[in-house]
N, C-alpha and C positions, 0 to 999 in steps of 0.2 A: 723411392719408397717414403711414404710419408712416417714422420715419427710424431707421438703427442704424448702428454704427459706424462700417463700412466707406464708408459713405455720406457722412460729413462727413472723409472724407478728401480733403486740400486737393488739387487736382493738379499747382499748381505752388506756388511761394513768392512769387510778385511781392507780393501785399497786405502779406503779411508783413516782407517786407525794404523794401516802402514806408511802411509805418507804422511800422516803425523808425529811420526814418530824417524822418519828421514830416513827409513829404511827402503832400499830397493827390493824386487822381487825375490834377488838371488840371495841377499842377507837375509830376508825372513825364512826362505825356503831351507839353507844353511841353518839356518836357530831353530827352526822347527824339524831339522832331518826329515825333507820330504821335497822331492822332486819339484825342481823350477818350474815343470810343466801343471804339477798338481796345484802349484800359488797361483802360475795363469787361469788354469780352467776354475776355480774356487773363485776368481775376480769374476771373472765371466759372468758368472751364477749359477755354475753347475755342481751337481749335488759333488756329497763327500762322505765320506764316512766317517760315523761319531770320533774315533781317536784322534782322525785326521784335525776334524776342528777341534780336537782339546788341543794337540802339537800345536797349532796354529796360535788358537787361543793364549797357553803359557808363552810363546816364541814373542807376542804380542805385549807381555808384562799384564797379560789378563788372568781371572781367574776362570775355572769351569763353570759354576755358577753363572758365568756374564756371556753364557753361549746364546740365550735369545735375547741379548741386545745386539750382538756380533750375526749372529746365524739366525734371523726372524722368521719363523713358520708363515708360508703360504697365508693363513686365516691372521697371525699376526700380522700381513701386508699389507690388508683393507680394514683393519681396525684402527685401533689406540697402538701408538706405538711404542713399544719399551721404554721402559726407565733405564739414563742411562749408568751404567757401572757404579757402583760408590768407591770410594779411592782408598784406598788400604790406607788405616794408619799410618802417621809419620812418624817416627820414634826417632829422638833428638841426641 
C-alpha cells in the first residue's frame, strides 16, 4: 500500500506532547483516569469524547482552552494551522 504525504498527517498532537513530556501511554492513561486502550485509540486518530480530551488535555499540564491546538477539527487539517498553547505564567 502506497502511503504520501497527506497520509502521515498526524490528527491530533497527544503522542506528541506525550513523548515530550517522557511520559509512556500507561502514565498518561493513569493521570488522566482513562483506559490504556482509550490513549492507544485517541493516538490512532480516533474520535473521543469532549471530557475525554479535557482528562487528557489537564493529565498533559495543558489547559481546556488548548483543545484545538491538541484536538485540530477536520477543516482546521487543510488550513492554517493552530497557534501553539501560550505558557502559563512562571511565578518565582
Amino acid at each position: 500500500m502506497e502511503t504520501n504525504a497527506t497520509e502521515a498527517i498526524r490528527q491530533n498532537r497527544v503522542r506528541e506532547l506525550r513523548e515530550n513530556r517522557l511520559m509512556t501511554q500507561a502514565q498518561l492513561a493513569r493521570k488522566a483516569k482513562v483506559a490504556l486502550r482509550t490513549i492507544h485509540s485517541v493516538e490512532k486518530g480516533m474520535n473521543c469524547r469532549m471530557d475525554t480530551k479535557r482528562k487528557i488535555l489537564l493529565a498533559l499540564g495543558m489547559r481546556f482552552e488548548d483543545k484545538d491546538y491538541v484536538f485540530p477539527s477536520l477543516s482546521d487539517m487543510s488550513g492554517e494551522m493552530p497557534r501553539p498553547p501560550q505558557q502559563p505564567p512562571q511565578f518565582s
